[in-house]
C-alpha positions in Angstrom: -129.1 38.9 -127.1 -130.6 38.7 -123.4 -129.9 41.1 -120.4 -127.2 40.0 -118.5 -127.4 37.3 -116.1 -125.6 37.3 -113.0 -126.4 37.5 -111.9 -146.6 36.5 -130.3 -167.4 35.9 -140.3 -169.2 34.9 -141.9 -170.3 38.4 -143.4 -166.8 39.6 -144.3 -166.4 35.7 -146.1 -169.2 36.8 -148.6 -168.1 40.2 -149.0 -164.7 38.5 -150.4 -166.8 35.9 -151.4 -163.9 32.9 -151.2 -162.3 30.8 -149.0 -159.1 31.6 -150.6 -159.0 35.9 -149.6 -156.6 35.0 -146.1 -153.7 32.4 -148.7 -154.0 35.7 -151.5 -153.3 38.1 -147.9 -150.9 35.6 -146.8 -149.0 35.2 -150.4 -148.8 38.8 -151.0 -147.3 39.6 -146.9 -144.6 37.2 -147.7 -143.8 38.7 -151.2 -143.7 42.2 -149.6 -141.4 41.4 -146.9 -138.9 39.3 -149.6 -139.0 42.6 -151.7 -138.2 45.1 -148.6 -135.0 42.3 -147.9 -133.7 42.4 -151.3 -134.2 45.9 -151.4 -132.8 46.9 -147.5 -130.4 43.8 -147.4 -127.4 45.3 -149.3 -127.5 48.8 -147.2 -127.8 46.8 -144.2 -125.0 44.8 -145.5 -122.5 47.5 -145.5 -123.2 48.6 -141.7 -121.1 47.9 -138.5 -123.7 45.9 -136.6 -123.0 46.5 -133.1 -124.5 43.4 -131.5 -124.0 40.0 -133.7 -121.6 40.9 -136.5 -119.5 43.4 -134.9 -120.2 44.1 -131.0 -121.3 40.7 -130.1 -118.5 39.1 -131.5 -117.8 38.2 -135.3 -114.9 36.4 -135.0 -112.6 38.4 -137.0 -113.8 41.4 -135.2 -112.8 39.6 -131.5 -109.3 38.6 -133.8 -108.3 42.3 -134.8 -105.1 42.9 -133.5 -104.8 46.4 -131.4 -101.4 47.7 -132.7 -101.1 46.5 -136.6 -97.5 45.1 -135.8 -98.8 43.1 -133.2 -99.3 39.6 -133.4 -103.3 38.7 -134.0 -104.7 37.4 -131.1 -106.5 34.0 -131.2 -110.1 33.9 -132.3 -112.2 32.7 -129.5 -113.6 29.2 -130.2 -117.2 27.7 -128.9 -116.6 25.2 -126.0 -118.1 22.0 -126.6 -119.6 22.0 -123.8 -121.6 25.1 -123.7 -122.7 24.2 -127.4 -123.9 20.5 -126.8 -125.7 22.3 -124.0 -127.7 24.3 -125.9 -128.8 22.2 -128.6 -130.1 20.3 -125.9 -131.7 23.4 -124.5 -133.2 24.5 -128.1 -135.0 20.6 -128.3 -135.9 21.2 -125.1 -138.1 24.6 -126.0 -139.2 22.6 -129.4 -140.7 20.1 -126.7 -142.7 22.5 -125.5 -144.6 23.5 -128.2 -144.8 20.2 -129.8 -146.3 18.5 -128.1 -146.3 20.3 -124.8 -148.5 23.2 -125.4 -150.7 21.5 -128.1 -151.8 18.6 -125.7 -151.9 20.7 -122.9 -154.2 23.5 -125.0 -155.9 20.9 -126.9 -157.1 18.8 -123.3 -158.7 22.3 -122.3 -161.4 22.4 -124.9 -164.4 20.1 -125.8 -163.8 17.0 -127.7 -165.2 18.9 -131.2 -162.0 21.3 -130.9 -159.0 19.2 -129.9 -157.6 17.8 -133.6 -158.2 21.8 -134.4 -156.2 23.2 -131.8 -153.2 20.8 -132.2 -153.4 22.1 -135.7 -153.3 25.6 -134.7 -150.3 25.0 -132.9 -148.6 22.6 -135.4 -148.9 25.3 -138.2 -147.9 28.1 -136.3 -144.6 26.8 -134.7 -144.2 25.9 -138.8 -145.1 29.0 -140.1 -143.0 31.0 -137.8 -139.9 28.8 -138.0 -139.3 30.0 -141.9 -140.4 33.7 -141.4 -137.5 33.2 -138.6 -135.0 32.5 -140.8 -136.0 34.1 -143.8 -136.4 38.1 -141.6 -137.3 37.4 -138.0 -134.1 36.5 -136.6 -132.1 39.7 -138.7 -134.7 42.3 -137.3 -134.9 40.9 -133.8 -130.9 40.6 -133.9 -129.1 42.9 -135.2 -128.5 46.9 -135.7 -131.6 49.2 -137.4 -130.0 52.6 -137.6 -131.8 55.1 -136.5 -134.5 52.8 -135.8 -132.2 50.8 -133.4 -134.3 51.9 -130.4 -137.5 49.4 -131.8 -136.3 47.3 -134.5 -133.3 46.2 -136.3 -131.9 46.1 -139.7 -132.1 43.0 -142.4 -128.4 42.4 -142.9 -129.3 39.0 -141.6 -131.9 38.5 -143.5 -132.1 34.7 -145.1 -129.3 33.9 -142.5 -127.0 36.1 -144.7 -123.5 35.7 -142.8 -125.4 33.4 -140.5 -122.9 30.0 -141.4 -121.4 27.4 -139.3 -118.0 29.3 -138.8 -119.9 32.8 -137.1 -119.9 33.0 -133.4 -122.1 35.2 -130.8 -120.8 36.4 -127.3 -122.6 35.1 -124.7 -122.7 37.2 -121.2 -119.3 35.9 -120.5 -116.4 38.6 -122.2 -114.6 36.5 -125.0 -116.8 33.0 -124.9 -118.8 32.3 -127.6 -121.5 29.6 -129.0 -122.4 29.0 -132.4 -124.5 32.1 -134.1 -126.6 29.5 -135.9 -127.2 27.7 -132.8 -128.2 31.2 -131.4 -130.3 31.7 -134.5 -132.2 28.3 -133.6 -132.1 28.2 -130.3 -134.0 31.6 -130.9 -136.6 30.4 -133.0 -138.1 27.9 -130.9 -138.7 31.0 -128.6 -140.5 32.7 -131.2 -142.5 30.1 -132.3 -144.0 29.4 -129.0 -144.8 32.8 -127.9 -147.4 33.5 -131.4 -148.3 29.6 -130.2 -149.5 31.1 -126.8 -151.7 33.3 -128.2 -154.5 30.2 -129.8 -155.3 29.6 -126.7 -157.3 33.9 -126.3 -159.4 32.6 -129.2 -159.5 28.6 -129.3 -162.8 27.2 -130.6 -163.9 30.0 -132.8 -161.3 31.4 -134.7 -161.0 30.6 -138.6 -157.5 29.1 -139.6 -157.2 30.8 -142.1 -157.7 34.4 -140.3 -155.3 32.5 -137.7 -152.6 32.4 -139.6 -152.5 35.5 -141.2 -152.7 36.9 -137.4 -149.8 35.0 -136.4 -147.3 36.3 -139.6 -148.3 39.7 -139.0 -147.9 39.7 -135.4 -144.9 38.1 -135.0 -143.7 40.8 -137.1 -145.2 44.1 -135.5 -145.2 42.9 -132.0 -143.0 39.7 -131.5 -139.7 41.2 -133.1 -139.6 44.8 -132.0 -140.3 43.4 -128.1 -137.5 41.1 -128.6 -135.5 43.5 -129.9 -136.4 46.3 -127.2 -135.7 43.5 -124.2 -132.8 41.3 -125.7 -130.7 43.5 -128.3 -127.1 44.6 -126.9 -124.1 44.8 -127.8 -122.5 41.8 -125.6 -119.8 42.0 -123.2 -117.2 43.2 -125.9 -118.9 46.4 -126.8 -121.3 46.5 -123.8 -121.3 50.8 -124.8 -123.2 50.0 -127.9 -127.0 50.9 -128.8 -129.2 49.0 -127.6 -132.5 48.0 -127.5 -135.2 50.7 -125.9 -135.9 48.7 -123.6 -132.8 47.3 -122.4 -131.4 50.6 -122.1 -133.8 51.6 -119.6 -132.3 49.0 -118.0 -135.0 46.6 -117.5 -134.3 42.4 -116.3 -135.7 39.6 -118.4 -133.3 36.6 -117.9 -135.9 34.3 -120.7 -138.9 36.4 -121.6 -141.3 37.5 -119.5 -142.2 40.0 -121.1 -140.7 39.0 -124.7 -143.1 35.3 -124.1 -145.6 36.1 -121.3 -146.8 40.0 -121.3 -146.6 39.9 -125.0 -148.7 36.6 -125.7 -151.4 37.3 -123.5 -152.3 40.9 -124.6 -152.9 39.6 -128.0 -154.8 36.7 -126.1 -156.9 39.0 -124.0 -157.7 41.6 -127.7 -158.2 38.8 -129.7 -160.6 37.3 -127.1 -162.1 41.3 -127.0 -162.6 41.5 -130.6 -163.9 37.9 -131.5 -166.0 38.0 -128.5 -167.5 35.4 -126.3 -167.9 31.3 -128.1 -171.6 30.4 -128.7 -172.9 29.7 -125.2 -170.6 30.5 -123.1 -171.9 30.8 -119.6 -175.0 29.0 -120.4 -173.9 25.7 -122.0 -171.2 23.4 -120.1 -168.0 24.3 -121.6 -165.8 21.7 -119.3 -162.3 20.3 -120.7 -162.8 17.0 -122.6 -159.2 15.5 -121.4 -157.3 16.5 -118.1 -155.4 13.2 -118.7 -154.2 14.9 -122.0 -153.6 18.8 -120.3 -151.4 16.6 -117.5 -149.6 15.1 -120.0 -149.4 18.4 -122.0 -148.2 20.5 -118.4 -145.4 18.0 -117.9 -144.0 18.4 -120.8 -144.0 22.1 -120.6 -142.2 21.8 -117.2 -139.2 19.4 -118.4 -138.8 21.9 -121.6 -139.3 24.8 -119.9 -135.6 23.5 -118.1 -134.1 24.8 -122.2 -136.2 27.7 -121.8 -134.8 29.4 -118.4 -131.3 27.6 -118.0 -130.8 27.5 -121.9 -131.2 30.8 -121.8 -128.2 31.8 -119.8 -126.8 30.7 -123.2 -123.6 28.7 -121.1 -123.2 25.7 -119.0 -122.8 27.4 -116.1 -123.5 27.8 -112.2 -126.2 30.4 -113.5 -127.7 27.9 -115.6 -127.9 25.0 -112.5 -129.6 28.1 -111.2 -131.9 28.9 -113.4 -133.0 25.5 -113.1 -133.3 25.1 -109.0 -135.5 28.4 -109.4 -137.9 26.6 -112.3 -138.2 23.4 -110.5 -139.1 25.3 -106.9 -140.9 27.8 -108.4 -143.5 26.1 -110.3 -144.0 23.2 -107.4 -144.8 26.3 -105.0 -147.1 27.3 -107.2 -148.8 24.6 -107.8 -149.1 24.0 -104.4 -150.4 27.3 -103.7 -153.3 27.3 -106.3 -154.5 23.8 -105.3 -154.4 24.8 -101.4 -156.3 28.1 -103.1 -158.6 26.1 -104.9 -159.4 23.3 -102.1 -160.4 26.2 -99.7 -161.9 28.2 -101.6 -163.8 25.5 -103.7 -163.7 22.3 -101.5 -161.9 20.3 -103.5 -158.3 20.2 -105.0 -158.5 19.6 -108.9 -155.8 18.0 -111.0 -156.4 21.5 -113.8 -155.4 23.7 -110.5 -151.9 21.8 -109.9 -151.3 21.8 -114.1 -152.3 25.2 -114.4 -150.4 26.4 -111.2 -147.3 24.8 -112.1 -147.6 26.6 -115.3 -148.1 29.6 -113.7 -145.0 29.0 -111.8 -142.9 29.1 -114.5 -144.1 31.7 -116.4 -143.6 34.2 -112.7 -140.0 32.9 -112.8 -138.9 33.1 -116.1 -138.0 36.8 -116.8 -136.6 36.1 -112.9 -134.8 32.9 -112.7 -131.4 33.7 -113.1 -131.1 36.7 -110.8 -132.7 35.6 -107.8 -131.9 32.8 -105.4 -134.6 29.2 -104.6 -136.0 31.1 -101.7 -137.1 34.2 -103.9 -138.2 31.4 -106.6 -140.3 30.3 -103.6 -141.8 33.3 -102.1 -142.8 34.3 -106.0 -144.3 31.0 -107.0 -146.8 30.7 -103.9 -147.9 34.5 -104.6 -148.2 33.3 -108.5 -150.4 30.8 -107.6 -152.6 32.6 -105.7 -152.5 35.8 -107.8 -153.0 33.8 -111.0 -155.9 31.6 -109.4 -157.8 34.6 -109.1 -157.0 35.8 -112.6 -158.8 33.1 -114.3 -161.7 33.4 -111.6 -162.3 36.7 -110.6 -160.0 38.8 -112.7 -161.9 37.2 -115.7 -165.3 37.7 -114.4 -164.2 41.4 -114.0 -163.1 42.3 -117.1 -166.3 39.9 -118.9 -164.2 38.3 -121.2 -164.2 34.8 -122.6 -160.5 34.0 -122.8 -161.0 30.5 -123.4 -157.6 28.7 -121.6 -156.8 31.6 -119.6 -154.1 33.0 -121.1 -154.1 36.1 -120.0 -155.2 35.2 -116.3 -151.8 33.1 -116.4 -149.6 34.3 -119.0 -150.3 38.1 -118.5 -150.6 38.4 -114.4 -147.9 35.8 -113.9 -145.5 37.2 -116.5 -146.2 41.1 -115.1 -146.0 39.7 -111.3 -142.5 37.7 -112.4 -141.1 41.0 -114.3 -141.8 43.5 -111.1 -141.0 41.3 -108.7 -137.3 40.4 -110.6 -136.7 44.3 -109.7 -137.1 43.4 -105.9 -136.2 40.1 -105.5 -132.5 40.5 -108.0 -131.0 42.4 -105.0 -127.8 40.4 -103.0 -129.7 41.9 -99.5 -132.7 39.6 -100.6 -130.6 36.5 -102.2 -130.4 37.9 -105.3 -127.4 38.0 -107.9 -127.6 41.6 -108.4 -127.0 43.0 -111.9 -123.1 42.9 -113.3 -121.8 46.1 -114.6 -119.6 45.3 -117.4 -117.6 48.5 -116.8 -116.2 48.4 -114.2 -115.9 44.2 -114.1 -118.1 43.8 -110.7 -121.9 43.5 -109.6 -123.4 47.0 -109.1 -124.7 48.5 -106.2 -128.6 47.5 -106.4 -131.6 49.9 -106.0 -134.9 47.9 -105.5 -136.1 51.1 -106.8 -133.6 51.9 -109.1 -134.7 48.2 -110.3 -138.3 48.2 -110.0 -138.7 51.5 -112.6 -136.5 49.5 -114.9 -138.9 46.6 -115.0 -142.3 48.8 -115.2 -140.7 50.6 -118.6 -140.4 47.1 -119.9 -144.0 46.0 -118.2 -145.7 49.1 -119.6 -144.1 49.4 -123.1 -144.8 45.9 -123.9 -148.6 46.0 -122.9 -148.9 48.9 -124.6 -147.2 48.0 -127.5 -148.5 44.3 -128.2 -152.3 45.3 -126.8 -152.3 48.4 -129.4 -151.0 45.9 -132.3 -152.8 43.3 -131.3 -156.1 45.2 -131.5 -155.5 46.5 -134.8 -154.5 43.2 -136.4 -157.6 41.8 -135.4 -159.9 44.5 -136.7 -158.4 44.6 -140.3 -158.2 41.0 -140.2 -161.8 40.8 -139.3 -162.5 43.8 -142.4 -160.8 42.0 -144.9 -161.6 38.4 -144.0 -163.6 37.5 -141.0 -162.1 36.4 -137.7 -164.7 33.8 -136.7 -166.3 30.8 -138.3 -170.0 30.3 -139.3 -172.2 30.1 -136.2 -172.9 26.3 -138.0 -169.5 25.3 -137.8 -168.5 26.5 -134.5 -171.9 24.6 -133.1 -170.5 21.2 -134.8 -167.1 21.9 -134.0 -164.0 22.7 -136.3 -162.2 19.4 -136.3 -164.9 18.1 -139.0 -165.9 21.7 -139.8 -162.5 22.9 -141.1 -159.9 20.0 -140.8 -162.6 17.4 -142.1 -161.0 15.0 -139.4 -161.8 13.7 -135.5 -159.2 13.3 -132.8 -160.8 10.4 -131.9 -162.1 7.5 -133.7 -163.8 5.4 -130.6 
């Protein structure tokens, strides 16, 4: 569950010598993780979970009577309401991977690339949608033991439990939604954040080393940041473990550093590790459809509405919030980067307004429910600014081809957004402030206090997904090979690998 608002070469191919080494890697990952559930499940099973079987609310847990001669108290039931609200919010975030992010990724790259990137993307938000169900949503979700601090337990795994009768607290003491509806609304947040990633390595990257990549990676960095920022114990048993991160105390209202931070350090060592595509900085390299990466940020902005207010998990005045702060925060940022751009470059470009809205949204995000419009403000112009000169100079600094600027978005937006949320949360500066559940009233605030809070989450979370990230990509790259053949990338990997065009003109 979230904090409380109130306030993802050709030489190693003839060493395996077959196309088929990443679907045997592949085959055998899945089989080992369906053994360790059948094996772990049962133990699991017998635990009091102290988020979303006990703490956050299985219903006959909220029902338990106090004295035993005491009447049972009514089981709290989902308003209708809150739950038509959040389906809507989960199609919303499904919006923005498909098509959102693909057309907004696949404009970005020469024509050659584009049927291969929407593929990419396609695949992934597929693959990670049944690894979700079948472990990801049970280790992100629930209680690990003595391992609670990082990861969680498979008691959920296969959605064991998870039926159309179990509830979850939201951050509202004794309301509820739907846990399946939490599961899925989940999900879609999952499957964008590996999606994010594509975008490091676009136009050089086998798919087959892709995918493998995204299963392992949404397993050793996805699911133990999601359950170090989002695991509690609800508003009912508010005492219980938590996350690491969480307990330190650290603000992400939708995933700053969950999405953002996470994506684009696996962007930025994938893009280390694969190195730069052939002829970069030499050949033209120009997107092949702005119409298409317009088309593509638009989307992304109405989703991005699930994402942030969806993710106060009730229709509330914190959601209406949420999405005032995503609507002014992305328009000042887009309004920064062009003005940016224009004097800087001389002229205003249609990519600077997409890519600065985006930016927008990602600063907000982890923010969006703690601070008020004019915060949403003051962050987006500094976003757009600060994230303008991530893709120009920040890139040319660290000599890197990150091919759509993830990192130069995703990873100094999402760090900007998470720090500034410590400042920007406080009531003296328009903020909500933080609730403390104990005593039933907002805290007093330390900007501080706050700020610490938010570089443990910063810092762990770069470690953490840089570190896995790097090592993924060098054992992939050992067993595999990472990139295609120089011959294919030259031609293109829509005919190369998918045997198909985008276009047919």
């Amino acid at each position: 569950m979230k904090t409380k608002r109130s306030g993802v070469s050709e030489q190693a191919h003839a060493r395996f010598s077959g196309r088929y080494a990443g679907t045997k890697i592949f085959s055998a990952l899945i089989a080992l993780w369906v053994g360790l559930c059948l094996i772990n499940a049962p133990a699991y099973a017998e635990e009091a979970s102290p988020a979303f079987s006990s703490a956050a609310v299985a219903t006959t847990a909220i029902a338990a009577p106090a004295v035993a001669s005491a009447a049972p108290a009514a089981a709290p039931v989902p308003n209708k309401g809150d739950t038509a609200w959040m389906l809507v919010a989960t199609i919303l975030v499904i919006l923005m991977s498909l098509p959102g992010l693909a057309l907004f990724y696949g404009g970005l790259v020469r024509v050659k690339n584009m049927l291969s990137v929407l593929a990419q993307v396609f695949a992934i938000f597929c693959l990670i949608s049944i690894l979700w169900v079948v472990y990801g949503y049970s280790l992100a979700f629930t209680a690990g033991g003595s391992m609670n601090d990082f990861i969680g337990g498979f008691s959920k795994a296969f959605l064991a439990g998870v039926n159309t009768d179990a509830v979850v607290e939201t951050f509202s003491k004794g309301v509820v939604i739907p846990e399946m509806l939490f599961m899925v609304f989940q999900l879609t947040f999952a499957a964008i954040t590996v999606a994010l990633t594509v975008g490091g390595f676009a136009e050089r990257i086998k798919f087959s080393a892709l995918l493998v990549f995204a299963a392992l990676w949404f397993t050793f960095s996805y699911l133990p940041i999601a359950h170090m920022v989002w695991f509690w114990g609800g508003p009912s048993a508010y005492a219980d473990p938590a996350g690491f991160i969480f307990g330190k105390g650290a603000l992400d209202f939708a995933g700053g550093t969950v999405v953002h931070v996470n994506a684009a350090m696996a962007a930025l060592m994938g893009a280390i590790v694969l190195g730069k595509r052939i002829g970069y900085g030499k050949e033209a390299m120009a997107p092949h459809s702005l119409t298409m990466t317009m088309i593509g940020a638009s989307l992304l902005w109405v989703g991005w509405f699930g994402f942030n207010a969806g993710s106060n998990l009730e229709a509330t005045g914190t959601a209406v919030l949420a999405m005032v702060n995503t609507v002014v925060a992305a328009a000042a940022a887009a309004f920064s980067w062009m003005l940016a751009e224009w004097l800087l470059k001389g002229k205003p470009s249609m990519l600077g307004l997409a890519s600065g809205a985006v930016a927008g949204m990602v600063v907000v995000t982890p923010a969006c429910g703690f601070i008020g419009p004019m915060g949403a403000i003051v962050l987006g112009l500094l976003a757009g600014v600060l994230c303008f000169w991530g893709v120009t100079g920040l890139k040319k600094l660290l000599g890197i081809d990150d091919s759509l600027d993830v990192f130069g978005v995703h990873g100094v937006g999402g760090i900007l957004g998470a720090l500034s949320t410590g400042v920007l949360a406080s009531p003296s500066l328009g903020g909500t402030g933080v609730y403390d559940y104990a005593t039933g009233k907002v805290a007093e605030y330390s900007i501080i206090g706050q700020v610490t809070s938010q570089v443990w989450g910063v810092g762990v979370t770069i470690l953490w997904s840089g570190v896995v990230s790097f090592v993924l990509f060098k054992l992939i790259d050992r067993m595999m090979g990472l990139r295609v053949a120089e011959e294919a990338e030259r031609e293109g990997l829509d005919t190369t690998t998918h045997g198909e065009r985008a276009y047919s003109l």
